[in-house]
C-alpha positions as CSV (number, residue, x, y, z in Angstrom):
1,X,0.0,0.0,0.0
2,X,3.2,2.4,0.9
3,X,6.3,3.0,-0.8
4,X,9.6,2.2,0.1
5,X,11.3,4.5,2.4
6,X,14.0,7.5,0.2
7,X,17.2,5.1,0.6
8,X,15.0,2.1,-0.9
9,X,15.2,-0.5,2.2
10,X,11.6,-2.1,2.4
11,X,10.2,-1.8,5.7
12,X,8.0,-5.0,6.9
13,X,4.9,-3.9,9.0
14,X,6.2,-6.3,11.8
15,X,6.0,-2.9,14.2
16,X,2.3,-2.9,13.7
17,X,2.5,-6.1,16.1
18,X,3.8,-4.1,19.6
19,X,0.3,-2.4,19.2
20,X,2.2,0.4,20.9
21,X,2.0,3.3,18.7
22,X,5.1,6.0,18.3
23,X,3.7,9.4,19.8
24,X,4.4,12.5,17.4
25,X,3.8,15.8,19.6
26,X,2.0,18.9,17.4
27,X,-0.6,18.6,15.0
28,X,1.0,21.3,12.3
29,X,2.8,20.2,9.5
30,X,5.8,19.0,10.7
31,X,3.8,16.7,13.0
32,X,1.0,15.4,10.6
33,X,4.3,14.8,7.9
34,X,5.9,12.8,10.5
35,X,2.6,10.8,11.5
36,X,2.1,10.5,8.0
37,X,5.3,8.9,6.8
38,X,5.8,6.6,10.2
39,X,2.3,5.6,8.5
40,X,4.1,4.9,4.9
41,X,6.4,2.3,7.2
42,X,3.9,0.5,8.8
43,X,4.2,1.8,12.3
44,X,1.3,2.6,14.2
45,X,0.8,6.4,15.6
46,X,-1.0,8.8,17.3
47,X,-0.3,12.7,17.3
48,X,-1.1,14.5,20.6
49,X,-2.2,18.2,20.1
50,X,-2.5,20.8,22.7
51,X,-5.6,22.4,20.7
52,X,-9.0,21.1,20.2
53,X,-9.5,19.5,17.7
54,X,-11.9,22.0,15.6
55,X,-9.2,24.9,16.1
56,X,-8.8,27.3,13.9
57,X,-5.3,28.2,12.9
58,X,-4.4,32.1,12.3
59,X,-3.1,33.7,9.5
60,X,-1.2,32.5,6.2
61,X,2.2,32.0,7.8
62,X,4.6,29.1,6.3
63,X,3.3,30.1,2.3
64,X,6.3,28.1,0.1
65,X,6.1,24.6,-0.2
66,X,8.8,23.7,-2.0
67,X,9.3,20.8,-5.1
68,X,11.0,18.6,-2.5
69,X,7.9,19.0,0.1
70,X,5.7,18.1,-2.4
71,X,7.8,15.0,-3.8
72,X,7.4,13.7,0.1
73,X,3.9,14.2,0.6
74,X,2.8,11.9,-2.6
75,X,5.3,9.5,-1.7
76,X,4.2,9.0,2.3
77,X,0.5,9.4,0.6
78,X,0.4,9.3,-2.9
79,X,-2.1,11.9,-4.2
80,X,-1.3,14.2,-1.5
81,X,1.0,16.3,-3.3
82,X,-1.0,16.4,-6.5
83,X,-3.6,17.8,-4.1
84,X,-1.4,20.4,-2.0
85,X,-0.1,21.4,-5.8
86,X,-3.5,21.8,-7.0
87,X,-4.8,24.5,-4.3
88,X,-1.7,26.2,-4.6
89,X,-0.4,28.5,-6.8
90,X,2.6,29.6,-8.9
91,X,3.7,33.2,-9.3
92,X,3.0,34.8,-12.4
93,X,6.1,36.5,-12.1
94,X,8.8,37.9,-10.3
95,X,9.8,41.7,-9.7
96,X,12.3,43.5,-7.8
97,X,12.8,47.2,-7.2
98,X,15.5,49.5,-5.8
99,X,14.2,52.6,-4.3
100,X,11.4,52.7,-6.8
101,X,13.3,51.8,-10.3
102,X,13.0,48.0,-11.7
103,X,16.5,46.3,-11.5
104,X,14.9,42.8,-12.2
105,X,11.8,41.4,-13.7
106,X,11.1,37.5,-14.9
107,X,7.9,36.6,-15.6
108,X,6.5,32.8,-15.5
109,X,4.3,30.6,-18.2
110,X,1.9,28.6,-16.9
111,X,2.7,25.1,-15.4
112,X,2.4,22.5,-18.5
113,X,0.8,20.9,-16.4
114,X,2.0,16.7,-15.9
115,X,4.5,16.6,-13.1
116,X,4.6,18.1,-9.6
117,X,5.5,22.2,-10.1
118,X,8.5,23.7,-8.7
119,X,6.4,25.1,-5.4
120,X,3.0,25.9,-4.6
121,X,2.1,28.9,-2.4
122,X,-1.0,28.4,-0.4
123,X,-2.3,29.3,3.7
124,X,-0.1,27.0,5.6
125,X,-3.6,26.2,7.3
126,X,-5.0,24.5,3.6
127,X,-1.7,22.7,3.7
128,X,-2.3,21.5,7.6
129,X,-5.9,20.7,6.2
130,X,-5.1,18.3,3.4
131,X,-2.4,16.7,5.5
132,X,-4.7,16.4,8.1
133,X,-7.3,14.2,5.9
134,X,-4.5,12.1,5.0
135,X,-3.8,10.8,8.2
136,X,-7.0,10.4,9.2
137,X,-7.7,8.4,6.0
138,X,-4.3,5.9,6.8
139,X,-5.0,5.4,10.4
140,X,-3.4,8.3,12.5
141,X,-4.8,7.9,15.8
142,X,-5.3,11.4,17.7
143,X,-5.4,12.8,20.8
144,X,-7.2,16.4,20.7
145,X,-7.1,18.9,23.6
146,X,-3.7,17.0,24.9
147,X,-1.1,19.8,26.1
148,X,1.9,17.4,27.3
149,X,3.7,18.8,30.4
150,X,6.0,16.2,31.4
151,X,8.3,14.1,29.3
152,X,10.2,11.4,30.6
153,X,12.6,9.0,28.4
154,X,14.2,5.7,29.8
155,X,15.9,3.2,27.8
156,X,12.4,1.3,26.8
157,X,10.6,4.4,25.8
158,X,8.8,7.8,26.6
159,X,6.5,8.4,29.3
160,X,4.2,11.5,28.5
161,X,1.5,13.1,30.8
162,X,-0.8,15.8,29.9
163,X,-2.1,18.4,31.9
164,X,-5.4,16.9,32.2
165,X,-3.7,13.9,34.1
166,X,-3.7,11.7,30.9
167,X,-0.9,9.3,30.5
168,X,0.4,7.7,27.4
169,X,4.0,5.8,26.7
170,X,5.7,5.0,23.6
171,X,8.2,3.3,22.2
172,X,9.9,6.6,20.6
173,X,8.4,10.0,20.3
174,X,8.6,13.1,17.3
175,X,8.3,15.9,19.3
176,X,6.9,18.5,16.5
177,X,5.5,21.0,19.2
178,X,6.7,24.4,18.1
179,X,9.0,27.3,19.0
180,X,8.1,26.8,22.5
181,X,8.7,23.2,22.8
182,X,7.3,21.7,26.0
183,X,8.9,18.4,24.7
184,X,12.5,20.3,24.0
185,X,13.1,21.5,27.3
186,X,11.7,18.5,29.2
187,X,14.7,16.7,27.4
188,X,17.2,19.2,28.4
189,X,17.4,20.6,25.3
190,X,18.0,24.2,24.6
191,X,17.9,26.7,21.4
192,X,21.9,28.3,20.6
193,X,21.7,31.3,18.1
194,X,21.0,34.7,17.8
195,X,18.2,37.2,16.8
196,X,18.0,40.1,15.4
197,X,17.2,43.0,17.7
198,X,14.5,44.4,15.0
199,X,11.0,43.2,13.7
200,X,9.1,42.8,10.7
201,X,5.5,42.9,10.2
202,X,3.4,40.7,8.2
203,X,0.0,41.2,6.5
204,X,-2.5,38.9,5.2
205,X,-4.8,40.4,2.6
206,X,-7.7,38.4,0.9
207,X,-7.8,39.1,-3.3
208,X,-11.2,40.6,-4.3
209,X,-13.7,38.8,-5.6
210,X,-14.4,38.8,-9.5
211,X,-11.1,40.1,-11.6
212,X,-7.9,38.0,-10.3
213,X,-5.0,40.2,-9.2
214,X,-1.7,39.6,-10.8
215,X,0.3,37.0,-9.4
216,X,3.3,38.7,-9.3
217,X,6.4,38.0,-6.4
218,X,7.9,41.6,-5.5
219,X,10.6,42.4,-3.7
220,X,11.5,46.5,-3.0
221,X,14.8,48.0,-1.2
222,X,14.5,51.0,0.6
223,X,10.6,51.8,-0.4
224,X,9.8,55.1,-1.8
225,X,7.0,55.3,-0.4
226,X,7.9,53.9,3.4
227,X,10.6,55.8,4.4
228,X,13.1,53.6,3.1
229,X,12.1,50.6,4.4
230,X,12.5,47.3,2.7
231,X,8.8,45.2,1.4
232,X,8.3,42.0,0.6
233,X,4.9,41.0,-1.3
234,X,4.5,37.0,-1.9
235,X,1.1,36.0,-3.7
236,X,-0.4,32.8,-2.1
237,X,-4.2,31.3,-3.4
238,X,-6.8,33.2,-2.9
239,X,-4.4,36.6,-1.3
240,X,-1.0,37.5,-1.0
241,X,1.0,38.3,2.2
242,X,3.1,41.5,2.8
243,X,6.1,41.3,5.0
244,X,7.7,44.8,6.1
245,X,10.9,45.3,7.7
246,X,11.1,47.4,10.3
247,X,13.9,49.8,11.0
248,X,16.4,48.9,13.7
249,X,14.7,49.8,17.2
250,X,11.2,50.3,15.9
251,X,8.1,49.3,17.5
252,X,6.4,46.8,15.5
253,X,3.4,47.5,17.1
254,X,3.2,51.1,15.9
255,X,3.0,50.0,12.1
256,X,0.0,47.3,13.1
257,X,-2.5,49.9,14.5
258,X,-5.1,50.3,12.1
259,X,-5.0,54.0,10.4
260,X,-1.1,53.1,10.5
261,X,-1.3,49.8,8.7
262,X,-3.7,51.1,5.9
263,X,-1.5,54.1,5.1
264,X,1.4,52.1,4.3
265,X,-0.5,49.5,2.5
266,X,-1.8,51.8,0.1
267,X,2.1,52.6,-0.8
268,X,3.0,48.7,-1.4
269,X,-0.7,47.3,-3.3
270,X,-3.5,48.3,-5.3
271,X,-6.1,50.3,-3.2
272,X,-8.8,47.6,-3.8
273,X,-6.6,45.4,-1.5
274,X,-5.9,47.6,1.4
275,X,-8.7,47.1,3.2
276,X,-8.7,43.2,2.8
277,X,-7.1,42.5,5.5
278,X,-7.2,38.6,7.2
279,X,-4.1,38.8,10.1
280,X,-1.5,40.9,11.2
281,X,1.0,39.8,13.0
282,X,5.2,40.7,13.7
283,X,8.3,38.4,14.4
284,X,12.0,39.0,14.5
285,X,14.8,37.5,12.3
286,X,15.7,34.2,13.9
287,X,18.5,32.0,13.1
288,X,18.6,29.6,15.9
289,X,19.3,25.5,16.6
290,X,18.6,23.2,19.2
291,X,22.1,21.8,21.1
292,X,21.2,18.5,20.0
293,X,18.1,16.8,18.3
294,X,17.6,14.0,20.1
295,X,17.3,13.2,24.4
296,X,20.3,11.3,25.7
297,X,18.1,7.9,25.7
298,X,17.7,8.1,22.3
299,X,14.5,7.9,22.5
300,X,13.0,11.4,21.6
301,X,13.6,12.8,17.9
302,X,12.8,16.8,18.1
303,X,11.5,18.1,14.5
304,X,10.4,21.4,12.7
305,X,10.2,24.6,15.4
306,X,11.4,22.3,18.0
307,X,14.3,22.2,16.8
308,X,15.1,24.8,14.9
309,X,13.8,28.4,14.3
310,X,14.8,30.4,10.9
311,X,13.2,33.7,9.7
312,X,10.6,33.2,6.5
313,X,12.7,34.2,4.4
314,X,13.9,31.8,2.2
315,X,11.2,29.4,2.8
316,X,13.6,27.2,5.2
317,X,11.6,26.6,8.4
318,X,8.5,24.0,7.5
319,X,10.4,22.7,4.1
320,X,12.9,21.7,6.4
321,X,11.1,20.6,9.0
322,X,9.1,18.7,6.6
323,X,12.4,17.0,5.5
324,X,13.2,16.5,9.7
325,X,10.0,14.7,10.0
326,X,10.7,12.3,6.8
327,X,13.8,11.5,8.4
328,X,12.8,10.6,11.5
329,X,10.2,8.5,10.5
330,X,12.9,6.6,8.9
331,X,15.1,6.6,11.5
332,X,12.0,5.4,14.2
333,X,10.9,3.0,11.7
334,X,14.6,1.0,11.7
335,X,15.4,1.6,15.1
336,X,11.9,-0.4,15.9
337,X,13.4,-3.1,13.9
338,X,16.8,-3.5,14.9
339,X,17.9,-6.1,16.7
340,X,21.0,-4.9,18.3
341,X,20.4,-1.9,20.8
342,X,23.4,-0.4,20.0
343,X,22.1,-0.2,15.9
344,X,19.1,1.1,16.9
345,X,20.4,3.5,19.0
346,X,22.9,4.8,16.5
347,X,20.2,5.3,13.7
348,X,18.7,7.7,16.1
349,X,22.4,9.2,16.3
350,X,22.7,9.4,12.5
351,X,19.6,11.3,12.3
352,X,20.5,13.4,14.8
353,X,24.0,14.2,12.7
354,X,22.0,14.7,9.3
355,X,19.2,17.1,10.2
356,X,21.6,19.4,12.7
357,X,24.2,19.9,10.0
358,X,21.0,20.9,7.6
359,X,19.8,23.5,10.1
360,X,22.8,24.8,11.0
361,X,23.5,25.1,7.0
362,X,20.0,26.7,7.4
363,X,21.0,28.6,10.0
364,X,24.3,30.1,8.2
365,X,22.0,31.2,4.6
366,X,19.7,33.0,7.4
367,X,22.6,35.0,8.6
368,X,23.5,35.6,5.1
369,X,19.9,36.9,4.4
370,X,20.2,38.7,7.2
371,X,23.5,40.9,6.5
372,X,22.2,41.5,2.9
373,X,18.8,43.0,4.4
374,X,21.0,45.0,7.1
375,X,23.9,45.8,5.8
376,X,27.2,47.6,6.7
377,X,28.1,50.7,5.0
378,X,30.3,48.7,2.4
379,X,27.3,46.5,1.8
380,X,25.1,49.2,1.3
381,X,27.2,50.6,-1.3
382,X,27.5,47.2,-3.2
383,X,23.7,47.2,-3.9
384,X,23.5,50.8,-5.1
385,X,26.6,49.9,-7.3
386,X,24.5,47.0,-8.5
387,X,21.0,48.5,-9.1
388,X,22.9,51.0,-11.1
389,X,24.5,48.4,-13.0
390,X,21.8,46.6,-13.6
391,X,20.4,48.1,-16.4
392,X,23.1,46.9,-18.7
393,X,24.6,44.1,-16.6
394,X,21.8,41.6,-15.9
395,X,23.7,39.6,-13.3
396,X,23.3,42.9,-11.2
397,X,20.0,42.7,-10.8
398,X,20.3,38.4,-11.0
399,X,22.1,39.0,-7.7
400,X,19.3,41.9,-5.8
401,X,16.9,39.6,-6.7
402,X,18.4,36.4,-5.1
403,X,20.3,37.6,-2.1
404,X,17.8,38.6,0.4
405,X,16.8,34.7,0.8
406,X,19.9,33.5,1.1
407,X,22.1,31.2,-0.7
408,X,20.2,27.7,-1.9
409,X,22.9,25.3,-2.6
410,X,22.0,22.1,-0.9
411,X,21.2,21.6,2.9
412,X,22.2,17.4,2.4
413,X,23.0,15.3,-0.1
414,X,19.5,14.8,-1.2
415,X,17.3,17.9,0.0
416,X,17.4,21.5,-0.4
417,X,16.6,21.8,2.9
């Protein structure tokens, strides 16, 4: 019924036979990817989420899935990428602007159409939606309303209690339980990195009925019309999202009050948009990684937010913690069927190794991002040089276009991310 796992071993369902089920912790993406695939292996689940079931999740955040996202989903569930792809959609085009004058412009056909597309850009909550019928649909058992407070790891498996006084122990458990991980610090775990002392505000904003806006991807340095400041726009289905940076020491909250927020809308998208608005919300530029992935039992694999915490930009935090979960389903699946301790313990340790290094490459393009969207002086002077010389030298304006996401050569040897 499932495929074989990426390095082509075939898992037997022989785990199915404990009746114990692995415990994944967070019902977001990461989580539901994680319950998912363990699914794919033939290891019985069940995700515990502090929210109710019927919760409704806020705002657009994670937009970007990328190619390799997609290539996971169908392959843990196969039709489930066809279907994220198919209530996504791609940009139309790409634009990027220097203090008001183009310096790069690329615009996109249509998808023939066939294969998966290179991305789709949809509400992280459709994408948590359509994973979520998947798991229900293979067998993911669920525990609603379940807000885990104490963790603890021996060398036969995890005992978790909620606050409600409910119990439940497994063999291993994904903890996929966000930038405040309850499971992280019950493990000992802690987050080394840095953020930046500034904020950006985002925007959600709903299209208009009738007439479709343009798709288009824009990026502007030092807005015209905001003082300077630089202003992201990404399209997703049925809106698009507008991320502003704020200026060093600036109070976030200032640009989110109401007569604030719709003046400097009006400056970034058409008019008929600036009073669409779905959620606003602010965060700073993180580029931070858990001190290990795993608790010292090996016993505990920490995934997504949990383990580490990157800014949007670059669409690096739930690709790769789409990619974390993948992995550790495949590291939980063979350390279930190992029969030497040891071997199952160091699969744990090899995921552990694998997904660090891919953050903390991650984490490196993020401060990359970072110094190009703050630069020093000398920095500052390389873009002007560049949007001047872009004109005539279209690896000028290649290079405004890419650098504020950071560099995108590959995380491992077989994922972006």
């Amino acid at each position: 019924m499932f495929p074989s796992p990426p390095n082509g071993r075939h898992m037997s369902p022989a785990s199915e036979a404990n009746g114990e089920p692995v415990c994944v912790v967070g019902a977001g993406p990461v989580g539901l990817t994680a319950a998912l695939a363990l699914r794919s292996l033939g290891v019985p689940v069940r995700v515990l989420d502090a929210q109710a079931e019927n919760r409704v999740r806020p705002g657009s955040r994670a937009l970007y899935v990328h190619h390799d996202s997609l290539r996971t989903f169908e392959r843990i569930s196969p039709g489930l990428g066809e279907t994220v792809a198919a209530h996504g959609i791609q940009w139309s085009g790409r634009r990027t602007r220097h203090r008001g004058r183009l310096v790069f412009a690329k615009d996109h056909p249509p998808s023939a159409g066939g294969d998966l597309p290179p991305y789709a850009s949809l509400r992280q909550l459709d994408t948590e939606a359509h994973l979520l019928d998947a798991c229900r649909a293979h067998g993911v058992a669920f525990g609603w309303s379940a807000e885990v407070e104490k963790v603890v790891a021996g060398a036969e498996g995890v005992e978790l209690r909620s606050t409600d006084g409910r119990r439940w122990t497994a063999p291993y458990v994904v903890a996929a339980d966000g930038a405040r991980s309850v499971v992280r610090a019950a493990i000992g775990r802690r987050m080394v990195g840095r953020r930046s002392a500034s904020h950006h505000v985002v925007v959600d904003l709903a299209d208009p009925p009738g007439e479709p806006v343009p798709a288009l991807r824009e990026f502007h340095y030092h807005h015209p019309g905001l003082d300077g400041r630089h202003v992201l726009v990404v399209p997703f289905a049925g809106g698009r999202q507008v991320d502003l940076q704020c200026r060093e020491g600036e109070d976030p909250d200032a640009l989110m009050e109401p007569a604030r927020l719709r003046g400097w809308l009006s400056e970034v998208v058409a008019t008929e948009l600036v009073d669409r608005v779905l959620w606003v919300s602010r965060y700073p530029f993180l580029q931070s990684v858990a001190d290990a992935f795993i608790d010292d039992e090996r016993r505990v694999l920490l995934a997504g937010e949990a383990a580490h915490l990157f800014a949007p930009f670059g669409a690096r935090g739930m690709n790769s913690g789409i990619a974390d979960a993948d992995a550790a389903a495949v590291a939980v699946a063979t350390a279930l069927q190992a029969t030497d301790p040891q071997r199952a313990r160091s699969t744990i340790d090899d995921y552990d190794a694998v997904r660090r290094a891919a953050a903390l490459h991650n984490r490196d393009a993020a401060g990359q991002a970072l110094a190009h969207m703050r630069p020093s002086p000398g920095g500052r002077l390389r873009q002007h040089l560049a949007a001047g010389l872009a004109g005539r030298v279209r690896r000028c304006g290649t290079w405004l276009e890419k650098a504020p996401y950071g560099p995108r050569t590959m995380a491992t040897p077989t994922s972006t991310y």
